[in-house]
C-alpha positions in Angstrom: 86.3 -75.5 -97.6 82.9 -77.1 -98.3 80.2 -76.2 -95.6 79.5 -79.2 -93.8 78.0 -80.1 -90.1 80.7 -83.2 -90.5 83.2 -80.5 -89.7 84.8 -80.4 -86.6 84.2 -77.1 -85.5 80.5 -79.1 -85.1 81.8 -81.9 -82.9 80.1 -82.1 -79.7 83.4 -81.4 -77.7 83.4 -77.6 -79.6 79.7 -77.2 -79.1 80.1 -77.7 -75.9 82.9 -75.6 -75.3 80.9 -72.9 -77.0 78.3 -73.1 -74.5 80.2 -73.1 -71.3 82.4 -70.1 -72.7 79.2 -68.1 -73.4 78.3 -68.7 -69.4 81.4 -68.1 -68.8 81.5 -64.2 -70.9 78.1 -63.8 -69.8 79.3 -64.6 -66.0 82.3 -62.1 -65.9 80.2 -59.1 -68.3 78.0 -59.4 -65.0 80.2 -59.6 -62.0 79.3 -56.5 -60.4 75.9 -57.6 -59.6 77.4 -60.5 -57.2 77.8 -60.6 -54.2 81.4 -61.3 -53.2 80.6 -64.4 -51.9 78.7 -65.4 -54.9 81.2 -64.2 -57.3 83.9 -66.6 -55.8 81.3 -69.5 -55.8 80.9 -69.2 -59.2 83.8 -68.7 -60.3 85.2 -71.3 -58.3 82.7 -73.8 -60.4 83.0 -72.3 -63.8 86.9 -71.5 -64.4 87.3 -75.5 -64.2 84.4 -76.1 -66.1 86.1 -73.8 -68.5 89.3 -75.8 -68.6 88.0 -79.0 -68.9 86.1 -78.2 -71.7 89.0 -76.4 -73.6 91.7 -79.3 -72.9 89.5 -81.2 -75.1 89.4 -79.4 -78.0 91.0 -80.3 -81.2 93.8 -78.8 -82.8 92.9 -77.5 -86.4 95.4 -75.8 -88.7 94.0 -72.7 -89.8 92.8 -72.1 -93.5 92.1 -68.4 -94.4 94.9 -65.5 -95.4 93.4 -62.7 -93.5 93.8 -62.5 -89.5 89.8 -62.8 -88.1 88.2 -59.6 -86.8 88.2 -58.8 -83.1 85.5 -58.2 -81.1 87.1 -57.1 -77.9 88.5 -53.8 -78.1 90.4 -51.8 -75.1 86.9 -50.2 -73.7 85.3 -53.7 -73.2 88.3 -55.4 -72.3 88.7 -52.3 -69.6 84.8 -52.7 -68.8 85.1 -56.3 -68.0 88.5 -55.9 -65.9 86.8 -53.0 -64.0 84.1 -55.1 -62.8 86.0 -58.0 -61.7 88.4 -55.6 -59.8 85.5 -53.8 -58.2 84.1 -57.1 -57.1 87.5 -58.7 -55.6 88.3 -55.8 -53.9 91.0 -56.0 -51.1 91.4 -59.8 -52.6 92.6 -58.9 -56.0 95.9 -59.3 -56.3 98.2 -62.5 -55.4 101.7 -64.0 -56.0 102.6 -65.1 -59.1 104.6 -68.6 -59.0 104.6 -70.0 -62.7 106.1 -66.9 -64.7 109.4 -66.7 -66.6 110.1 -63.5 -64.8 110.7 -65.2 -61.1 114.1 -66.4 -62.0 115.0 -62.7 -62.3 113.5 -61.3 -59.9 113.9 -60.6 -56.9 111.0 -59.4 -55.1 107.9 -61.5 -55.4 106.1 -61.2 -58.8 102.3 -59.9 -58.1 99.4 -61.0 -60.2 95.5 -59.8 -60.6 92.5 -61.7 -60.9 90.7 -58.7 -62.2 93.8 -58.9 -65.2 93.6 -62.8 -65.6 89.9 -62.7 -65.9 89.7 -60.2 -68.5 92.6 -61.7 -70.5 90.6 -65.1 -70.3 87.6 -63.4 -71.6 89.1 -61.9 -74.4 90.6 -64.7 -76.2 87.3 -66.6 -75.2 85.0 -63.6 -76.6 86.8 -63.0 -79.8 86.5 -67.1 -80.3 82.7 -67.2 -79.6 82.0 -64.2 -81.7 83.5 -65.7 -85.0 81.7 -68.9 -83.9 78.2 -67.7 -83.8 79.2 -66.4 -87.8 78.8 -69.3 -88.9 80.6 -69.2 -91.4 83.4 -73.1 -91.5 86.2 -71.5 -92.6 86.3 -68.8 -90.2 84.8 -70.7 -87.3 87.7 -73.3 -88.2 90.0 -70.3 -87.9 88.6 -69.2 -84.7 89.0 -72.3 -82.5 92.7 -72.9 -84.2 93.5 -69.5 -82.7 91.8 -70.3 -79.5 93.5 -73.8 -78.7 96.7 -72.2 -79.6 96.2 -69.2 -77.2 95.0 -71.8 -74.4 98.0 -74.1 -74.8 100.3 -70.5 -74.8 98.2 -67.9 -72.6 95.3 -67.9 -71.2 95.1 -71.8 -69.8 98.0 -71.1 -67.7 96.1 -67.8 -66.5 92.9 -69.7 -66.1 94.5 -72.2 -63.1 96.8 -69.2 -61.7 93.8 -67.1 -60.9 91.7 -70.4 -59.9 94.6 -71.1 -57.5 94.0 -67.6 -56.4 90.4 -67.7 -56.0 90.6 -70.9 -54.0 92.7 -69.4 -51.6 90.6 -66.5 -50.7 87.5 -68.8 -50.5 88.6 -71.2 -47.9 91.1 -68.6 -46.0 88.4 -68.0 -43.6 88.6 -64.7 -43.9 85.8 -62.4 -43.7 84.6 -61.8 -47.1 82.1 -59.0 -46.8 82.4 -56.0 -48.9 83.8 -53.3 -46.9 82.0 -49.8 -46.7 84.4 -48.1 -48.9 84.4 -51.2 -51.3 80.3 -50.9 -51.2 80.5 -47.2 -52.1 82.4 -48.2 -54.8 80.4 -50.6 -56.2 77.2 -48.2 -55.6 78.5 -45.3 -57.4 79.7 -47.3 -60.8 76.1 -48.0 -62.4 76.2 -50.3 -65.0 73.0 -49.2 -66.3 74.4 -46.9 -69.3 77.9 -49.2 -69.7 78.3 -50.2 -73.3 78.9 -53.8 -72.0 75.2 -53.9 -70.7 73.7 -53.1 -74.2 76.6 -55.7 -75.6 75.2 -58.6 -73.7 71.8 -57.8 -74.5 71.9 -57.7 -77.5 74.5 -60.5 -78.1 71.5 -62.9 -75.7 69.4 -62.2 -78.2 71.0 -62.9 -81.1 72.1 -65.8 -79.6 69.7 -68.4 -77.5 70.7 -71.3 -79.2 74.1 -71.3 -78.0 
């Protein structure tokens, strides 16, 4: 494929994409130093954000014979759910409406924000980190495997756990951390996580994005 900023994994709908994804990795790598209130207001903003931005993009037929390289491996996936969890607390989990297993089931079907987040920022993640390559044909790759993966997975995940998130933030409901919630919190520094070095370094590496 000849290297060429006519490409459209250039096009200002992808660039921007790129940027609010970043936010959006960067936003979740850091939950745990929210508030709870905070952490809803934000994420109340950005997981729209994220969607319009994605319904956008267009579809590309992929190019290269090898799969692309992963960046987000069990630990940081585990890393990035952990944090999320930590900061939803007591509001974590909810009922699941729009999933194949409800016709079978016959309890309700219970989802986690924690979950959905961290799937979200995995598919985003790997797509970002091939971006910043470079590199057309596997930046053309990427965002083929990332529309694909929106249209299948993770958009569907993205408006169930805003749905969720929406509920807990006008339920009225006090949304303080609780004492044993704080402890929590308090006694898992991020200081030494690998995630913290990650982001670091992946800032900067990368302040034009």
């Amino acid at each position: 494929m000849e290297e060429t900023f006519d490409h459209v994994v250039y096009s200002k709908n992808v660039v921007e994409f790129v940027t609010v994804a970043k936010e959006y990795c960067t936003f979740v790598e850091s939950a745990i130093q929210y508030s709870r209130t905070d952490f809803l207001a934000v994420a109340g903003r950005i997981l729209p954000l994220l969607y319009l931005k994605a319904v956008v993009l267009p579809k590309v037929e992929s190019v290269l014979d090898e799969p692309l390289e992963k960046t987000v491996d069990e630990m940081l996936y585990a890393q990035v759910k952990e944090g999320v969890e930590v900061k939803m607390g007591r509001f974590n989990d909810y009922l699941e409406v729009f999933t194949p297993d409800m016709k079978y089931s016959e309890t309700p079907v219970i989802a986690f924000v924690a979950e959905d987040m961290a799937d979200i920022y995995q598919d985003v993640k790997d797509f970002i980190a091939s971006y910043r390559i470079g590199v057309t044909e596997i930046m053309n790759d990427a965002l083929s495997e990332l529309v694909n993966n929106f249209e299948l997975f993770w958009g569907q995940r993205l408006v169930n756990t805003l749905r969720a998130i929406h509920a807990v933030q006008y339920s009225g409901e006090d949304l303080e951390e609780e004492e044993g919630e704080q402890n929590q919190q308090t006694s898992r520094s991020t200081d030494n996580w690998f995630i913290s070095r990650f982001q670091n370094e992946w800032q900067d590496e990368n302040e034009d994005f």
